[in-house]
C-alpha positions in Angstrom: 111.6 -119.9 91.3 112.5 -117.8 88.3 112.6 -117.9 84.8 110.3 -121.0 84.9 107.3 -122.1 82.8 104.0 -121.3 84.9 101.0 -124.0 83.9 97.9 -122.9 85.0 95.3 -125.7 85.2 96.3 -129.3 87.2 93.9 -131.3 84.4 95.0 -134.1 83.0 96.6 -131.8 80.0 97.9 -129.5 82.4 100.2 -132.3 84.5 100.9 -134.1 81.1 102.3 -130.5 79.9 104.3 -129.9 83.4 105.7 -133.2 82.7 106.7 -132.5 79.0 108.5 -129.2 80.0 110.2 -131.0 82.8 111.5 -133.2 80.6 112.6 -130.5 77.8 115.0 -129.3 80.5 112.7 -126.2 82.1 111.7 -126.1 86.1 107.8 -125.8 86.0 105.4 -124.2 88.4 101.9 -126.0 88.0 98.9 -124.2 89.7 95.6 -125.9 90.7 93.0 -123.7 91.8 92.2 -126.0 94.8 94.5 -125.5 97.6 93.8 -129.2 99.0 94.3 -131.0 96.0 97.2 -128.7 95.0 98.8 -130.1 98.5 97.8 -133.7 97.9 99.7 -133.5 94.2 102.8 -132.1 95.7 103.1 -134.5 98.2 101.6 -137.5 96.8 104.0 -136.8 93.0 100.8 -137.5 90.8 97.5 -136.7 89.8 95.6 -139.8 90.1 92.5 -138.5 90.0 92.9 -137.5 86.3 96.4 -138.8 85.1 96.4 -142.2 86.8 100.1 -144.4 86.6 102.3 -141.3 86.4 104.6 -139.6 88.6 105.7 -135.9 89.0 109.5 -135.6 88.6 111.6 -133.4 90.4 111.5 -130.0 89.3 108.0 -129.4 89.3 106.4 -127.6 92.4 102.7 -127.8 92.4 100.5 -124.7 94.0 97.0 -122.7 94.6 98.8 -119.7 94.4 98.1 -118.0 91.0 100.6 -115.2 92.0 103.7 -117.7 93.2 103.0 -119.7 89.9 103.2 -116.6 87.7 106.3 -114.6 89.7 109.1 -114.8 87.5 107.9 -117.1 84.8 109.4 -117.2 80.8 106.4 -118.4 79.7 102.8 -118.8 81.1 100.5 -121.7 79.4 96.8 -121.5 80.5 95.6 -125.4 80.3 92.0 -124.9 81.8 88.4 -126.1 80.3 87.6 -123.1 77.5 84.6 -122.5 79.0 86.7 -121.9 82.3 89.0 -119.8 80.4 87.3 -116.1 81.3 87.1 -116.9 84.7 90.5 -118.0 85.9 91.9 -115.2 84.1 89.7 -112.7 86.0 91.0 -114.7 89.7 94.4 -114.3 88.3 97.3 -111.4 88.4 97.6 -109.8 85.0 100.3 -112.1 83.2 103.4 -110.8 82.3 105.1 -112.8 80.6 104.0 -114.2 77.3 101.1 -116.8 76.9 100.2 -119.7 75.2 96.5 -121.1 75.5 96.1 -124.7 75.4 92.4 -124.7 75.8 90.2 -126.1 72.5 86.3 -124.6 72.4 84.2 -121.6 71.7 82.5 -119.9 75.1 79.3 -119.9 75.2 77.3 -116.7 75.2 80.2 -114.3 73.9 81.0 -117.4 71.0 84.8 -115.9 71.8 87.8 -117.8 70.8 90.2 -118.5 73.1 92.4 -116.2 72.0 89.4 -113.4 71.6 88.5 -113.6 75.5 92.2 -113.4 76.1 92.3 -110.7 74.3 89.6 -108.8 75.9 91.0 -109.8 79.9 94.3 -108.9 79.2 94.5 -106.8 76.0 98.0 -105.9 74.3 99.6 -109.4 75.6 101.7 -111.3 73.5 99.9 -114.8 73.3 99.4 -118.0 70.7 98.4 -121.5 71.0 99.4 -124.7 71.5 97.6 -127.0 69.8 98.1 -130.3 68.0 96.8 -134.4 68.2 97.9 -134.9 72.1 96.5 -137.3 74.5 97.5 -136.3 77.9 98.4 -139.8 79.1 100.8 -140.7 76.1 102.5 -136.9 76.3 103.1 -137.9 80.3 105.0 -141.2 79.2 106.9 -139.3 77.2 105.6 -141.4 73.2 106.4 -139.9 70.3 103.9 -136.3 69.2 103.8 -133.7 67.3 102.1 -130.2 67.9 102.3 -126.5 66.8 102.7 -123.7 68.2 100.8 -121.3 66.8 101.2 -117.0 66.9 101.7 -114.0 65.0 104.7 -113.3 66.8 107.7 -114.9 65.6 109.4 -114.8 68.7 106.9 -116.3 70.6 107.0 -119.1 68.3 110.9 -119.7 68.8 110.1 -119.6 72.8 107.6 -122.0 72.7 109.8 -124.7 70.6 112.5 -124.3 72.4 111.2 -124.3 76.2 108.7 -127.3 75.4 109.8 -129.4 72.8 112.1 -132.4 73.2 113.7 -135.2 71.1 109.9 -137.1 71.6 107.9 -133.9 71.4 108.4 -132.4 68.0 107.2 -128.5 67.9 106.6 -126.2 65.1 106.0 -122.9 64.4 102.7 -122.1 62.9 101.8 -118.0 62.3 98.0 -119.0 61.6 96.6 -119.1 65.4 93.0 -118.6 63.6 93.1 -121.9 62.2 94.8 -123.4 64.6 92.1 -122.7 67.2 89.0 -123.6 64.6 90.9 -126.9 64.7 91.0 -127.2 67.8 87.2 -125.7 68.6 85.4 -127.9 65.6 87.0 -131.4 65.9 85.7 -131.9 68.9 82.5 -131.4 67.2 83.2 -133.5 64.4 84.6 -136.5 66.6 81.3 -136.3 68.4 79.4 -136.9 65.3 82.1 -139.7 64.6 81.2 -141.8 67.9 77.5 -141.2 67.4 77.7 -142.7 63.9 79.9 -146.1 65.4 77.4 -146.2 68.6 74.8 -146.6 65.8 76.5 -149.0 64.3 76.7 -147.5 61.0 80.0 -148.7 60.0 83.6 -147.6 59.0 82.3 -146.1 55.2 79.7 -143.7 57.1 82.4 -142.3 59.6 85.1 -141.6 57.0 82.7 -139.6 55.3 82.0 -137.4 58.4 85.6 -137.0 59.1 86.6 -135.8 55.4 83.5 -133.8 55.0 83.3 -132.5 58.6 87.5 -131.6 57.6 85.5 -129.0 55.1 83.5 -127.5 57.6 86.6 -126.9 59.8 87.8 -125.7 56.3 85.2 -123.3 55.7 84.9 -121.5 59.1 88.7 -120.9 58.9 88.6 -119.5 55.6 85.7 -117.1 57.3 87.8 -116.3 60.3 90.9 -115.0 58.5 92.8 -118.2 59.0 94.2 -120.8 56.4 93.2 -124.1 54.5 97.0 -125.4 54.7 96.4 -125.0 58.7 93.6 -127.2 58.8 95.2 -129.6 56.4 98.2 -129.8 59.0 98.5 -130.9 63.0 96.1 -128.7 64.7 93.5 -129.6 62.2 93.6 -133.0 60.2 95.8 -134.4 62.5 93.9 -133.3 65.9 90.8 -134.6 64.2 92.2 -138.3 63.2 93.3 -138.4 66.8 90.4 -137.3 68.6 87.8 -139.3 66.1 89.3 -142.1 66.0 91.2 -142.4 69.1 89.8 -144.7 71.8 90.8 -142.5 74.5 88.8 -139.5 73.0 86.3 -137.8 75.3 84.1 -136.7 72.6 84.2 -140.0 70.3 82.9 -141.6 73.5 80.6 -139.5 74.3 79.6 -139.7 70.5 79.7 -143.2 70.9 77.3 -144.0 74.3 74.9 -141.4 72.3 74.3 -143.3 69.2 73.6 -146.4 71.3 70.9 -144.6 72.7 72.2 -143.2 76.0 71.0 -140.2 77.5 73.3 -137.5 77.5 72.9 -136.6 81.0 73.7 -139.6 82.3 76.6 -140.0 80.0 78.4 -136.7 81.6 77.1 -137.7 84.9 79.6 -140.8 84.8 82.4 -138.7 84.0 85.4 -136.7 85.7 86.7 -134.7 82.6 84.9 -132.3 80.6 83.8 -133.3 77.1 84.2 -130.1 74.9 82.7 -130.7 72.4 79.0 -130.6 74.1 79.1 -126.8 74.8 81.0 -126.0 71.6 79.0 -127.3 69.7 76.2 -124.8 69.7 78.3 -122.1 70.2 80.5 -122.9 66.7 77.2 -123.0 64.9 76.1 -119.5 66.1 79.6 -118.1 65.6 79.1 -119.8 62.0 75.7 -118.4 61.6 77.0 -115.3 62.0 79.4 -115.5 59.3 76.3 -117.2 56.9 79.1 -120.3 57.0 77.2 -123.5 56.7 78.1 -126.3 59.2 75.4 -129.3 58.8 77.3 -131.5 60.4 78.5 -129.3 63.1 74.6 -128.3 63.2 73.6 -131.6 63.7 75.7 -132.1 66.7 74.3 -129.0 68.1 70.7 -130.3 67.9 71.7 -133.7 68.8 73.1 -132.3 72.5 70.5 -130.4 72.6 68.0 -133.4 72.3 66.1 -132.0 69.8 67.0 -134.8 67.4 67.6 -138.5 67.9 70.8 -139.7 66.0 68.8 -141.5 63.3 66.9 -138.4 62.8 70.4 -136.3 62.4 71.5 -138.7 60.3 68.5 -138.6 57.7 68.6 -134.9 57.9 72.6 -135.1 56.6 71.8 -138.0 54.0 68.7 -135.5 52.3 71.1 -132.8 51.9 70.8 -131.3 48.2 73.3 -132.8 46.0 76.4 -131.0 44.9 79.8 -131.2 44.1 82.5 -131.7 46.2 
């Protein structure tokens, strides 16, 4: 197969994704890292582990072999856990073509970016994001979204709307892959703090205020980054958070949620298949943040609160005292 798109990581994002660029007209190579459950998704034509109800169509060959997946592909979009991210790209050939991450966090330890650690593993390659509001399961059945894609490289921008978008999956350019990724990284965060405020049951007033003021955070780190307010205002910030705090299908709202009514987080991720990003991101966005002098008290609180060095009522007071000031 030539000239295809390459998706590297069978999550639930990564089939939804497959299925999306079969459906925008391309033939798509999707690789899982596990050679048995690679085989059970080709034959089986779904991925019910993580993307129950929904088939494969035709046109999409599913493999274990990084170097198959990558032969020959226009594009190449890594869809794996950011904390993953490093990793997979040292198990895989040195992409060639050009790249679009789809992972949202901050590693921990190095507090890279996505885009940083590709960067560093493959340096000199032309690469942006994809990033926007998107639940996997409502991008496989093809509902109406939106998302950007996000890169200092105008053509890569053009490639990316035009091999993945469709009449139901609006694309647009974004040159601001900065802000696009803080979005990305920090809602996560916020949408935690969302969850834990409902599982409290501290009503609809108290979580609007942690969205808009958690919104400045994302704001603020941007700024600090190099990237812009008007991104954060737009898909892969405002938007992506809405979706992700609100959202009853959010990972992190649920997790949020199970921790303000007292459930211990281990037990929380113990129950689950996917991976919750926003518990190791957390931390890691505050140091990054710290390192910039960029204050994140919500974000902060988050960090502690996964950490269990605060109960959600305590995190909560700690927020309320805050020093007055204007908005």
């Amino acid at each position: 197969m030539k000239d295809h798109i390459a998706i590297i990581g069978a999550g639930a994002w990564g089939t939804a994704l497959a299925i999306q660029a079969q459906r925008a007209g391309q033939s798509v190579m999707l690789w899982a890292r596990d050679p048995t459950r690679a085989a059970l998704i080709q034959q089986s034509r779904a991925n019910e582990r993580l993307l129950p109800g929904v088939s494969l169509p035709e046109g999409i060959s599913v493999t274990a072999d990084a170097a198959q997946a990558l032969d020959g592909a226009a594009l190449i979009l890594l869809v794996v856990p950011a904390q993953a991210l490093r990793p997979v790209l040292h198990s895989l050939p040195v992409p060639q073509a050009p790249v679009l991450i789809c992972a949202k966090g901050v590693e921990a330890g190095s507090l890279m970016l996505p885009l940083e650690i590709l960067a560093q593993t493959n340096p000199g390659g032309l690469a942006g994001v994809l990033s926007g509001p998107n639940f996997a399961h409502e991008i496989a059945r093809g509902l109406p979204a939106a998302a950007v894609v996000a890169s200092h490289d105008a053509g890569l921008r053009a490639l990316g709307v035009a091999r993945l978008g469709s009449a139901g999956f609006r694309l647009y350019g974004g040159d601001d892959p900065v802000g696009a990724e803080i979005g990305g990284a920090a809602k996560n965060v916020i949408a935690i703090a969302a969850g834990a405020v409902m599982g409290a049951g501290l009503g609809e007033n108290a979580r609007a205020a942690l969205i808009t003021r958690g919104l400045a955070e994302i704001a603020r780190l941007a700024s600090a980054l190099g990237g812009r307010a008007d991104t954060v205002a737009g898909l892969s910030g405002l938007g992506d958070l809405l979706l992700t705090a609100t959202g009853a299908g959010s990972r992190n709202t649920s997790l949020g949620m199970a921790l303000g009514r007292g459930e211990s987080l281990a037990d929380i991720l113990a129950a689950r298949q996917g991976v919750t990003e926003g518990v190791t991101t957390a931390p890691a966005l505050v140091a990054r943040a710290a390192k910039l002098g960029v204050d994140l008290p919500i974000c902060a609180a988050v960090a502690a609160l996964v950490r269990g060095k605060v109960t959600v009522q305590e995190a909560v007071a700690r927020l309320l005292a805050r020093p007055q000031r204007d908005e």
